[in-house]
KOLNUPA-246916 format. One record per residue (C-alpha): y, x, z. Coordinates in Angstrom, 1 decimal. Example, Ala and Ser with C-alpha at 12.3 -4.5 7.8 and 13.67 -1.06 7.14 Angstrom:
north, east, up
-4.5, 12.3, 7.8
-1.1, 13.7, 7.1
end
This chain:
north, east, up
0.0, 0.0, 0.0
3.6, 1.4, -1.2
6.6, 1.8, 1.5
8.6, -0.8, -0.1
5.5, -3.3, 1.0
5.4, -1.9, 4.9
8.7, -2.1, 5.4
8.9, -5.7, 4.2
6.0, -7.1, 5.9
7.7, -5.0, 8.8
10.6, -6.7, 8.8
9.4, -10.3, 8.2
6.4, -9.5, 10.9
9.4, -8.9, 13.3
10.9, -12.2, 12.3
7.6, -13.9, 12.3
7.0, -12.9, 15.6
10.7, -14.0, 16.8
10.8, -17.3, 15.4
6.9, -18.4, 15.4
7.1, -20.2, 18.5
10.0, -22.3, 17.4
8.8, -22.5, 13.5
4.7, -22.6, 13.5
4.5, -19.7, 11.2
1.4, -17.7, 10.8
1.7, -14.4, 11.9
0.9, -12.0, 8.9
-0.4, -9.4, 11.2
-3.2, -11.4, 12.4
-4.2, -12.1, 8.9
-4.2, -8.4, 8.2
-6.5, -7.4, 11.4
-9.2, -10.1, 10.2
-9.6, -7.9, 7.0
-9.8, -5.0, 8.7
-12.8, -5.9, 11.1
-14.5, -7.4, 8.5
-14.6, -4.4, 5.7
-16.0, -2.1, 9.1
-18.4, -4.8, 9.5
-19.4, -4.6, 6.2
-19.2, -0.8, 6.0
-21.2, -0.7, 9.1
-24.0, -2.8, 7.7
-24.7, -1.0, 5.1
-24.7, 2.7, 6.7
-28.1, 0.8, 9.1
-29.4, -0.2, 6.0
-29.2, 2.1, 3.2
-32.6, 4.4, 4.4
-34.7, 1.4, 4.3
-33.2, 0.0, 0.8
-35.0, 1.6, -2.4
-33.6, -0.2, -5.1
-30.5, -2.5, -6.3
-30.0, -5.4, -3.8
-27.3, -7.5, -5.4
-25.8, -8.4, -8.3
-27.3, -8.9, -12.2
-29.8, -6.3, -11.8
-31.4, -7.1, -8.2
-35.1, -7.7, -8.8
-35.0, -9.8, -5.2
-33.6, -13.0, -4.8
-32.3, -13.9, -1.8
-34.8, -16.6, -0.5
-37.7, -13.5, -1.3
-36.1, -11.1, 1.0
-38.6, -10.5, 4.1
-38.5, -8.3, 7.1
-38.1, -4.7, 5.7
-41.6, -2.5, 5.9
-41.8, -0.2, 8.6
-43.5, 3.0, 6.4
-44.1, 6.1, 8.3
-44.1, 8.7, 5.7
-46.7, 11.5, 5.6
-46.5, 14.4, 6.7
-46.9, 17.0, 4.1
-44.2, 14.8, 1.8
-41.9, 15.0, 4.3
-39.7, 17.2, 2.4
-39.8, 15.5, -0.8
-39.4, 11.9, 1.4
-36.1, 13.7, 2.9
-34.7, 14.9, -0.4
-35.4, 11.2, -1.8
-33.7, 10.1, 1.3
-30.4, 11.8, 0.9
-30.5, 10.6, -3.3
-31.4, 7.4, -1.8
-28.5, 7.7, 0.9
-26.1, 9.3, -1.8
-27.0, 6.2, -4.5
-26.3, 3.4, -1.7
-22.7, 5.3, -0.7
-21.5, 5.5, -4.4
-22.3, 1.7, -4.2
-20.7, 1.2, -1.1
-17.6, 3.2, -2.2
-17.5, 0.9, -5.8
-17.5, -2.0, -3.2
-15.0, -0.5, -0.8
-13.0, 0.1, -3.7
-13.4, -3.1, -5.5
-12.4, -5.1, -2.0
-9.7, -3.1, -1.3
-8.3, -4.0, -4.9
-8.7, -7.9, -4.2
-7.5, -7.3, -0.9
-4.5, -5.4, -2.5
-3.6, -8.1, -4.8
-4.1, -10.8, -2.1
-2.0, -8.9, 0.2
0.6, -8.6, -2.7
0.5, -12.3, -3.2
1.1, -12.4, 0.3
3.7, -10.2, 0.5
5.5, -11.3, -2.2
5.2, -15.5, -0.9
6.0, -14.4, 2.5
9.9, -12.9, 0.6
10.0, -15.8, -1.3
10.1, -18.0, 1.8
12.2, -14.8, 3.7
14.9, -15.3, 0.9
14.5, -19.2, 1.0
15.1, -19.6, 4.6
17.8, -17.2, 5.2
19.2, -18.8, 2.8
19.1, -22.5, 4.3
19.8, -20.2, 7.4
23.3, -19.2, 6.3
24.2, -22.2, 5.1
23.4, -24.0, 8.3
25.3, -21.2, 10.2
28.3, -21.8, 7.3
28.5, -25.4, 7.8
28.0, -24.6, 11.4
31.2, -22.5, 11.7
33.3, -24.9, 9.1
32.5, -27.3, 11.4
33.3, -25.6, 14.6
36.4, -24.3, 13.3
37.8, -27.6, 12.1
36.5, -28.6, 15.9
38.6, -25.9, 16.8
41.8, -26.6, 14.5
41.5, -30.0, 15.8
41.6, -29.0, 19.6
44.6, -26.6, 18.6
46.5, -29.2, 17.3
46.1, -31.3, 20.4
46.4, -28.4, 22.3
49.8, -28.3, 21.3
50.5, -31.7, 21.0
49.8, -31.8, 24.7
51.8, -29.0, 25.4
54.5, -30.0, 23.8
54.8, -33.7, 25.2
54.0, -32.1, 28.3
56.4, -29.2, 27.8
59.3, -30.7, 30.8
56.0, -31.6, 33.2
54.8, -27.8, 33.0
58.0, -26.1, 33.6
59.0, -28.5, 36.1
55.3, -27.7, 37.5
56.0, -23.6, 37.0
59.1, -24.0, 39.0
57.6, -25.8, 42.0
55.2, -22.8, 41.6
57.6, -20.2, 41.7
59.6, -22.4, 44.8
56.2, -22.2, 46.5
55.7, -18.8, 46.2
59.4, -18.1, 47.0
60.7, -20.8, 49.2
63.7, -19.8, 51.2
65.0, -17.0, 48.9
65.3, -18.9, 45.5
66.6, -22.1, 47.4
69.6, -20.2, 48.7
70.0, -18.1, 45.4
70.2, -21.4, 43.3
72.6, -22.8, 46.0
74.9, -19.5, 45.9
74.5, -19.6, 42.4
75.5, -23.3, 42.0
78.2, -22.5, 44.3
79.5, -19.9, 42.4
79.5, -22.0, 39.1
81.5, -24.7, 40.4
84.2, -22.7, 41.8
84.4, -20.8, 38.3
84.7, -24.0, 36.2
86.8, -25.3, 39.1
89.2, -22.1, 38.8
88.8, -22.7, 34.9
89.8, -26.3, 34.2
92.8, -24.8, 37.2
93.5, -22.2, 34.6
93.4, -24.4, 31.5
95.3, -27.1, 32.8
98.0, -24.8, 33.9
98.4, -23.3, 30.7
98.9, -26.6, 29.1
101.2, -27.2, 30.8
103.0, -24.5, 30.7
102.1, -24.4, 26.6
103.9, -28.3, 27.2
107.1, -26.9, 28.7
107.4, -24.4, 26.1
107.1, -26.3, 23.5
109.7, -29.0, 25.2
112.2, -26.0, 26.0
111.8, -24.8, 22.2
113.0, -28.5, 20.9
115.5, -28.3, 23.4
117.0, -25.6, 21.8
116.5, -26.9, 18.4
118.7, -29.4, 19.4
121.5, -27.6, 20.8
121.4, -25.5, 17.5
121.3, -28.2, 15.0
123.4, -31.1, 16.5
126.8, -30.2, 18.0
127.4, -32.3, 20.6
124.1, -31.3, 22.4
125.3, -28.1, 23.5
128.2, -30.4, 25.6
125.0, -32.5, 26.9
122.6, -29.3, 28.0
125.1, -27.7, 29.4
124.3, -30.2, 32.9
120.6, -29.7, 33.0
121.2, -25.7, 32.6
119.9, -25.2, 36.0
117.2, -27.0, 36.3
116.0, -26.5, 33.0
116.0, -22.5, 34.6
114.5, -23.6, 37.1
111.4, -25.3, 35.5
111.0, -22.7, 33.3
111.1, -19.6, 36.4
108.6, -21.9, 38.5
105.6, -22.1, 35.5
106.3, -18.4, 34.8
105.8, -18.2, 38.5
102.7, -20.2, 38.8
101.3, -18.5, 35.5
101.9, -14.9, 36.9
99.7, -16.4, 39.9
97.1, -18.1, 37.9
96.3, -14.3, 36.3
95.2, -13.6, 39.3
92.4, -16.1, 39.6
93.9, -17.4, 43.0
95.5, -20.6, 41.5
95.1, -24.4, 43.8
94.9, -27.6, 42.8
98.4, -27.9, 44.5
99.8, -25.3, 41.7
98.1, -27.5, 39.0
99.9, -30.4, 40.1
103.2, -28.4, 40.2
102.7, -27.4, 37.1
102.2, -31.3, 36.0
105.3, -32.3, 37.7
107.1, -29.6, 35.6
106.1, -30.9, 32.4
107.2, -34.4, 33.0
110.6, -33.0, 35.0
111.2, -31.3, 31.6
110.0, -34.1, 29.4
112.7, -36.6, 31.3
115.6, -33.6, 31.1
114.6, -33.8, 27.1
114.3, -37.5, 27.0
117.6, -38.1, 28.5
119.8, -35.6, 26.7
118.6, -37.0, 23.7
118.6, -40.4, 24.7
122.8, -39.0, 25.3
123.0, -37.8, 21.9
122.1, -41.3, 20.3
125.0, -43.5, 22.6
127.5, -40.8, 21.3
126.1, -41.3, 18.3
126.1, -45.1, 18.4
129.4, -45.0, 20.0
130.9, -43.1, 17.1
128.8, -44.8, 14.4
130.5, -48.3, 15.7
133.8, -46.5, 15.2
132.8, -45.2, 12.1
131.3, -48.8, 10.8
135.0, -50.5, 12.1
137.1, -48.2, 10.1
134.4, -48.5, 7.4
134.9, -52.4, 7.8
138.7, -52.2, 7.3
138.5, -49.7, 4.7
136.1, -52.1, 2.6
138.5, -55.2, 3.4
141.6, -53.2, 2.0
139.1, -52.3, -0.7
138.0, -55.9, -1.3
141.9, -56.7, -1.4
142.1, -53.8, -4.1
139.3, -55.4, -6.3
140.6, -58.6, -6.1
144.1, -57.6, -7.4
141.7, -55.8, -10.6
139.6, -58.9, -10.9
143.1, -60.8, -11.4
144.2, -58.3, -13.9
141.1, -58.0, -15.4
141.2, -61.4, -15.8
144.7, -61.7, -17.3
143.5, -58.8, -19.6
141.2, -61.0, -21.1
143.4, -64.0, -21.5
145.1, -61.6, -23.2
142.4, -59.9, -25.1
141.4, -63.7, -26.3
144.5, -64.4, -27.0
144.8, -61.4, -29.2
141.1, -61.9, -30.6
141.5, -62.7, -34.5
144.6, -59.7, -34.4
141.8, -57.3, -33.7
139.5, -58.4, -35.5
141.7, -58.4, -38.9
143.5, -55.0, -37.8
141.3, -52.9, -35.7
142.9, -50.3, -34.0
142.0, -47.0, -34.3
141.5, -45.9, -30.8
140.4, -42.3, -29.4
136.7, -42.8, -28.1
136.2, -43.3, -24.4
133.4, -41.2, -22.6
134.3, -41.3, -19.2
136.8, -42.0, -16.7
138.9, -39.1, -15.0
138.4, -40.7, -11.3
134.7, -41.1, -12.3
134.6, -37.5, -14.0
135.9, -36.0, -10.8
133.5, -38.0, -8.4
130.4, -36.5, -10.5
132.1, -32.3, -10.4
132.5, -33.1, -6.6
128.8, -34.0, -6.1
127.4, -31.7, -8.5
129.5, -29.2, -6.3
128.1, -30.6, -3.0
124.2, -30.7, -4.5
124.4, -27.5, -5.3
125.9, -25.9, -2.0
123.8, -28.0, 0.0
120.3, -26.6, -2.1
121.9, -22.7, -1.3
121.5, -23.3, 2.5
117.6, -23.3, 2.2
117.4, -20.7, -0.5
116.0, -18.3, 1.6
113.4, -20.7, 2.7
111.9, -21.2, -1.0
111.7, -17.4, -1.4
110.1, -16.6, 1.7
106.1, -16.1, 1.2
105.6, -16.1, 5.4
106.8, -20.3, 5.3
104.4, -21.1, 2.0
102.2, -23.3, 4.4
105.4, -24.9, 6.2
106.8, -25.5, 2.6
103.8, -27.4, 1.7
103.6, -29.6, 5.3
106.9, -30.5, 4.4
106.2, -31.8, 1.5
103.6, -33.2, 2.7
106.1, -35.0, 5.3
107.7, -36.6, 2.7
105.9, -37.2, -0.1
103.6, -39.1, 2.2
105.1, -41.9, 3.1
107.2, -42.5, 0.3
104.0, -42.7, -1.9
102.7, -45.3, 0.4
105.6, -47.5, 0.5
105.4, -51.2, 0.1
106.6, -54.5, 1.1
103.0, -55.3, 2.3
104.9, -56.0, 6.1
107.4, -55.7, 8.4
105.5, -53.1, 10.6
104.7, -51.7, 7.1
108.1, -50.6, 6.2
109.0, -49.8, 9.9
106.7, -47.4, 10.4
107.5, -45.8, 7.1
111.5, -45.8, 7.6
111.0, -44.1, 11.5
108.5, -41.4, 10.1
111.2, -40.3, 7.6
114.2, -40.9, 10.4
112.6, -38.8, 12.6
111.7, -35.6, 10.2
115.4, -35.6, 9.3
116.6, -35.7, 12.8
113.5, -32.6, 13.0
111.4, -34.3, 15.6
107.5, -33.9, 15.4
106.0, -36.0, 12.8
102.8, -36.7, 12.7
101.4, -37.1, 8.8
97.4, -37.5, 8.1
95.7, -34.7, 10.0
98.6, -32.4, 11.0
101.9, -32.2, 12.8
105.0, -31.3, 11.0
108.5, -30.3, 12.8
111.3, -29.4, 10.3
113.5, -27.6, 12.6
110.2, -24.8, 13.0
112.5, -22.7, 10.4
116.2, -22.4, 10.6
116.5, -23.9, 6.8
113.8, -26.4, 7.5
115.8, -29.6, 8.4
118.5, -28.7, 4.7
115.0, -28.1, 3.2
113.8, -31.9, 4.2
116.8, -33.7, 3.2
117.0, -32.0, -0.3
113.2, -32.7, -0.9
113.4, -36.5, 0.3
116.8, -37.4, -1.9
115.2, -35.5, -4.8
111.6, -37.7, -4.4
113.5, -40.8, -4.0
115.5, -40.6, -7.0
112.3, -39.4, -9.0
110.2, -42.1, -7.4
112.3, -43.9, -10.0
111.0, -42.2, -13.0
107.4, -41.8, -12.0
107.2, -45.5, -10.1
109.9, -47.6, -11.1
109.7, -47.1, -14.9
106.2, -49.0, -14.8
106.4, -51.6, -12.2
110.1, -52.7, -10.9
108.7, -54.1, -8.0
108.0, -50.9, -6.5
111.8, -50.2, -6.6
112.7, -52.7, -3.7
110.7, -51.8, -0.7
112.0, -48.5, -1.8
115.5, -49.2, -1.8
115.4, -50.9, 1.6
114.4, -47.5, 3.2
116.7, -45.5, 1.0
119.7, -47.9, 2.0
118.5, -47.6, 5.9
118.3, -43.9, 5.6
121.8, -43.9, 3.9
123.6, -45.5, 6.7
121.7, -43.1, 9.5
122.1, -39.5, 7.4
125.6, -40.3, 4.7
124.5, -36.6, 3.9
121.2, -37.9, 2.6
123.2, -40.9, 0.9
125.4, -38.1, -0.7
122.3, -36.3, -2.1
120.6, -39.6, -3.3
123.8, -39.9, -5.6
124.3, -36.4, -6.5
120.4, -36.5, -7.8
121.4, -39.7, -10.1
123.7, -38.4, -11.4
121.5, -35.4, -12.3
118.6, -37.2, -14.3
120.8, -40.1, -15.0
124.0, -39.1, -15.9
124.8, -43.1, -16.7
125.3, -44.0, -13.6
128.9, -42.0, -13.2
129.0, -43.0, -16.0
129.4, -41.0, -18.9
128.9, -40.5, -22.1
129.4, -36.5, -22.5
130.5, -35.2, -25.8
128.5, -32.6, -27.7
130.9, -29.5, -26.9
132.1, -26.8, -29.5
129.6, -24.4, -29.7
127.0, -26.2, -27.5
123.1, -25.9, -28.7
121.5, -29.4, -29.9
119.0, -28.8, -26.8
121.8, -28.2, -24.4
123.5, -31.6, -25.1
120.6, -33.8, -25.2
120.1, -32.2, -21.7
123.1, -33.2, -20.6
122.6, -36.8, -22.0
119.5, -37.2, -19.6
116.7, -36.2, -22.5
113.6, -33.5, -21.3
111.8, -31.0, -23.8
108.1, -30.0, -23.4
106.8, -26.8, -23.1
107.1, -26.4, -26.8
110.9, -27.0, -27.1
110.4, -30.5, -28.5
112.9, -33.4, -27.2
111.0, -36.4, -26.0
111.1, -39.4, -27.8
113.7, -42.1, -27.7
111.3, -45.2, -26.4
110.0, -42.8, -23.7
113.7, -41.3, -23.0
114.6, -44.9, -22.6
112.1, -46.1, -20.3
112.8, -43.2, -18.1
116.6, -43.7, -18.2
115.6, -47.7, -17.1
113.3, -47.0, -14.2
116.0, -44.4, -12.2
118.5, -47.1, -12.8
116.4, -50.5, -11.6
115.8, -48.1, -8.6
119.8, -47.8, -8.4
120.7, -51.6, -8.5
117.6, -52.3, -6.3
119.7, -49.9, -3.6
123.1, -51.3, -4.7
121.6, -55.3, -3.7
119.6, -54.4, -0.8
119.3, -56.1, 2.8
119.9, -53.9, 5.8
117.1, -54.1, 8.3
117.7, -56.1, 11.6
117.2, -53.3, 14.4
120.4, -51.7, 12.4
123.4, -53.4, 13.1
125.5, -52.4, 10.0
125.9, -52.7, 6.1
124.4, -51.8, 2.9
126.2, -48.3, 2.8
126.8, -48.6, -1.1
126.3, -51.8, -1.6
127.3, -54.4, -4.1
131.0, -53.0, -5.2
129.5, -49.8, -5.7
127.7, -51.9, -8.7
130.9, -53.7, -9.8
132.6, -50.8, -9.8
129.7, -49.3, -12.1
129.8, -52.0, -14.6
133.8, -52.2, -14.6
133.6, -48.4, -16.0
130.5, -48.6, -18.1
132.4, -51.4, -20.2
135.4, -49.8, -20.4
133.7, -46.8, -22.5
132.6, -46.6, -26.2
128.8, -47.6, -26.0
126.0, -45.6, -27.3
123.7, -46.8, -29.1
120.3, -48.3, -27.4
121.0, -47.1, -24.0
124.4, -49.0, -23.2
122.3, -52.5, -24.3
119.5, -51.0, -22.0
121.1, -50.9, -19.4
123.6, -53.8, -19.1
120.8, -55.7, -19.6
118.8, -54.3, -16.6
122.2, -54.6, -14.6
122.1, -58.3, -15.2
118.4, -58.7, -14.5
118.2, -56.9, -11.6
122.0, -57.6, -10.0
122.9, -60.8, -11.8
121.9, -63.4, -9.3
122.9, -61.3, -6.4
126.6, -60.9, -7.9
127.3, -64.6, -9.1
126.6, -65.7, -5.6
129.1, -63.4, -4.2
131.7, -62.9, -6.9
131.3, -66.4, -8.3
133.7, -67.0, -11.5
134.6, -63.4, -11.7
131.2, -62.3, -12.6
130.8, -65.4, -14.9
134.0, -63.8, -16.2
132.4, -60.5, -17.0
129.4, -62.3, -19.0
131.7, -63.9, -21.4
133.5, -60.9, -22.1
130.0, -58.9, -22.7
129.0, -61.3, -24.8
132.2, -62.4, -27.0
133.5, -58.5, -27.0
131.1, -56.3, -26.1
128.3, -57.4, -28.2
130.6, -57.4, -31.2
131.4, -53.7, -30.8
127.4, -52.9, -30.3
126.8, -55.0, -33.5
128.8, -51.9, -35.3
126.1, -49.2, -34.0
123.2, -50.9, -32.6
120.9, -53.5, -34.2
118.0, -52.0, -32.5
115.8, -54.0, -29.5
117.8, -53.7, -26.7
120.6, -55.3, -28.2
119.0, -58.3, -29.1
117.4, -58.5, -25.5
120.6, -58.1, -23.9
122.0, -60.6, -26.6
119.5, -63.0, -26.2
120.0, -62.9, -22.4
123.5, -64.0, -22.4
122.9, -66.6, -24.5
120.8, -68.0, -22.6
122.5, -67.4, -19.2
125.6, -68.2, -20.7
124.1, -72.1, -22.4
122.0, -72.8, -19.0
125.0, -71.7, -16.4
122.1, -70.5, -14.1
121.4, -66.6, -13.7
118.1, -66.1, -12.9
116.5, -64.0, -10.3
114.8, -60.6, -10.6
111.7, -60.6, -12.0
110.1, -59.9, -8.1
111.4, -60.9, -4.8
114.2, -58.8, -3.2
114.5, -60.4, 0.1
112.6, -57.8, 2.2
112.6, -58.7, 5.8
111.9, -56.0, 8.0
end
């Protein structure tokens, strides 16, 4: 048998042996020990036998059969063939051992390839069954680690839901194994903790306060520097304005220390509010001295308007007689026309406009310095922010509406804190700030005319209220308003300026009110016209507005502001589609308003538009605007009833 053979039937022997008590396998061993005893059996037999046996015993050539075998013959050879009878023997013996080794060898072959067959079913079920072996023991760990995935899972899930049980359970551990000592740590501890958060809301609340008094004392001197008669005012609450602020220096030197009370915190409190009432009254000062000389003001106002009134009475009369006259002289000019020099402005109206265009720009130099410094860029745009704001959102939605609107804008120009969306914006943070303000709010107003007003009129009213309210509070705001229509609409001085000798094409279209684009083209006439319309509705919507009722005072430029207007804009030598365009707005937007309160003086002016004034447009202008504004006083005129605006312009606020 070859190595390869042994060391298999080794190894599965050794497994036989381990797992035949559990399995019922036949031990190989055992099968190979019954083989064994029974070829020394054999071997055996035939050593006692081979000196009795002569001839062939078995197989084809046996001459016996095996029922004729007897007893073997006991022969006692004789003596003097003894020699022969031995060497007989040995050939006898020799003969019966190459038989037996032919046997020996024939067994051991079928015992070879029996073994072999053996060997070779006994690998075949090896193979098979450590195969089914490590499958069981792969589904066997699949199995236990899914068992164990599972437990992990829930081991966690446990652990987790139970995570505030087992701390709380490790810390009565660790109080168990430490009693006394970590009881009075955490107690020292705790102590500790709340007398540092004590001594640090002490410490915060101090410094807003003092942050609060600061911030008061800063307006406080705002004031002084920006209204004159505050200096007068402060000048009584010097000393305990020092006082306030030496005490909160005081109590903030202390609170450095960490050694700051509740008692100093309260101090501290009770200088804020002591500071607060010093700010509250001076200013509350300021406004009666203000009041006081704003009723002065508004009584000489009232006796300068009733000697004005007087004035325009004695005009309306010769204006009048003027056109008895003119009608009088109507067919003479008609059939010899005079050849009169043209008329593009008025001196006293001429010199009103130089004065304001003087003022606008004087007043824009005092924040110069403001628009060129980068360091303000964000304080630039806050304020802008300040006052674009609430003039965007302006409407006659409400009352309370308007209101708030009108006291956001009163109180930036007075440079009190205004809050707008998500900031807080004080004008008077830079010197320039408060001229920077004004400029920026007269400039949006008049605008609001081209951007708003030109599209929907009814924007113009709610608009005009607060502009007229704001008038009467800042004039220098009112003065601004003006200068800036003049600027964009330079028909409102009015004026017609002449193209000068030596002046560019682009130059006096610009001075007429027309804009170029970027490429150096003049905008068109229907768009120039709507333009020039909205800024003016805006005007007469400020020239017939209602004062609100928490002021008591008048419409600052009012209505004889507008019958001065028209007086001088038909005195000069119309233009062609912008003098229609505009008379006709100043009758649809003032007309109702002025027949109530000038009555058959206004009616007056309509027939004189429409007998003479139409007739001289007829020579330049047979465009659209003249037949609107033609069509309007015919019907006005046949009717006797001027109708109202086109949207309400009672705002009650």
């Amino acid at each position: 048998m070859d190595r390869s053979y042994d060391i298999s039937f080794s190894s599965y022997e050794d497994l036989s042996i381990n797992n035949s008590t559990r399995k019922g396998d036949i031990s190989i061993s055992e099968q190979l020990s019954g083989f064994a005893r029974l070829r020394v059996s054999a071997l055996t037999k035939a050593a006692e036998m081979s000196p009795l046996v002569k001839e062939v015993t078995i197989g084809p050539n046996s001459p016996i059969k095996k029922d004729e075998i007897k007893e073997p013959v006991t022969i006692i050879p004789e003596d003097k063939d003894e020699d022969n009878l031995i060497e007989d023997k040995l050939r006898e013996d020799l003969r019966y051992t190459l038989i037996m080794k032919e046997c020996e060898n024939k067994l051991q072959e079928s015992s070879e390839e029996l073994f072999e067959s053996l060997v070779e079913n006994m690998i075949t079920k090896r193979a098979e069954f450590i195969t089914k072996f490590w499958t069981r023991q792969s589904e066997e760990c699949n199995r236990r680690a899914l068992q164990f995935k599972a437990r992990k899972l829930q081991m966690l899930k446990e652990l987790q839901e139970n995570d505030n049980l087992s701390v709380l359970n490790r810390a009565r551990q660790d109080e168990q194994n430490c009693q006394i000592i970590n009881t009075q740590t955490i107690d020292n501890m705790n102590r500790i903790l709340e007398e540092q958060n004590r001594a640090t809301a002490r410490f915060a609340a101090i410094t807003d306060s003092h942050y609060k008094i600061w911030v008061c004392y800063s307006e406080i001197t705002n004031i002084v520097k920006i209204e004159p008669l505050a200096k007068a005012i402060c000048d009584k609450y010097t000393t305990v304005i020092n006082t306030v602020m030496g005490n909160i220096d005081h109590i903030m030197e202390i609170s450095k220390t960490g050694s700051v009370t509740d008692k100093d915190v309260k101090q501290a409190e009770v200088l804020v509010l002591n500071i607060e009432n010093i700010k509250r009254k001076i200013l509350e000062s300021i406004d009666t001295i203000k009041r006081e000389e704003n009723l002065k003001k508004q009584k000489e106002e009232e006796e300068i308007i009733k000697k004005r009134d007087q004035e325009r009475e004695a005009q309306e009369l010769k204006a009048a007689q003027i056109a008895a006259a003119a009608e009088a002289e109507k067919t003479r000019l008609q059939q010899q026309p005079q050849k009169t020099q043209p008329v593009f402005y008025s001196a006293e109206n001429y010199n009103y406009y130089e004065n304001l265009k003087n003022y606008l720009e004087q007043y824009e130099a005092q924040y110069a310095q403001l628009l060129q410094d980068v360091n303000f860029k964000k304080f630039r745009f806050d304020c802008q922010k300040a006052v674009n704001t609430p003039v965007n959102a302006l409407s006659s939605v409400s009352a309370s509406h308007m209101r708030d609107k009108y006291d956001k804008l009163s109180k930036l120009l007075k440079g009190e804190r205004v809050q707008v969306l998500d900031i807080y914006v004080t004008a008077t943070q830079h010197p320039q700030g408060l001229f920077y303000c004004t400029a920026l709010l007269a400039k949006k107003i008049v605008r609001q005319g081209d951007l708003l007003v030109s599209s929907n009129t009814e924007a113009a009213y709610p608009l005009a209220a607060v502009t007229a309210a704001l008038w009467a509070q800042f004039p220098h705001l009112g003065k601004l308003v003006e200068a800036n229509f003049h600027r964009y609409c330079p028909y409102l001085v009015p004026m017609f300026l002449p193209q000068k000798e030596g002046q560019s094409d682009k130059e006096f279209y610009m001075s007429r009110g027309y804009t170029y684009n970027d490429e150096g083209v003049v905008e068109k006439q229907d768009k120039f016209l709507k333009r020039m319309s909205g800024i003016f509705r805006l005007r007469c919507a400020i020239w017939i507005a209602s004062m609100p009722k928490f002021m008591n005072t008048t419409n600052p430029h009012g209505l004889r502001f507008g019958w001065q207007w028209l007086a001088s804009f038909l005195n000069l030598k119309p233009e062609p589609d912008i003098s229609a365009t505009l008379v006709h707005d100043f009758f649809i937007m003032c007309g109702s308003k002025f027949d109530k309160h000038y009555g058959k003086q206004f009616r007056k002016i309509l027939e004189l538009t429409s007998e003479q004034y139409l007739k001289v447009l007829e020579n330049i202008d047979e465009g659209g605007p003249k037949t609107r504004l033609e069509v309007y006083l015919q019907t006005v005129l046949k009717s006797n009833v001027v109708p109202a605006p086109p949207a309400t312009t009672q705002i009650n606020w």
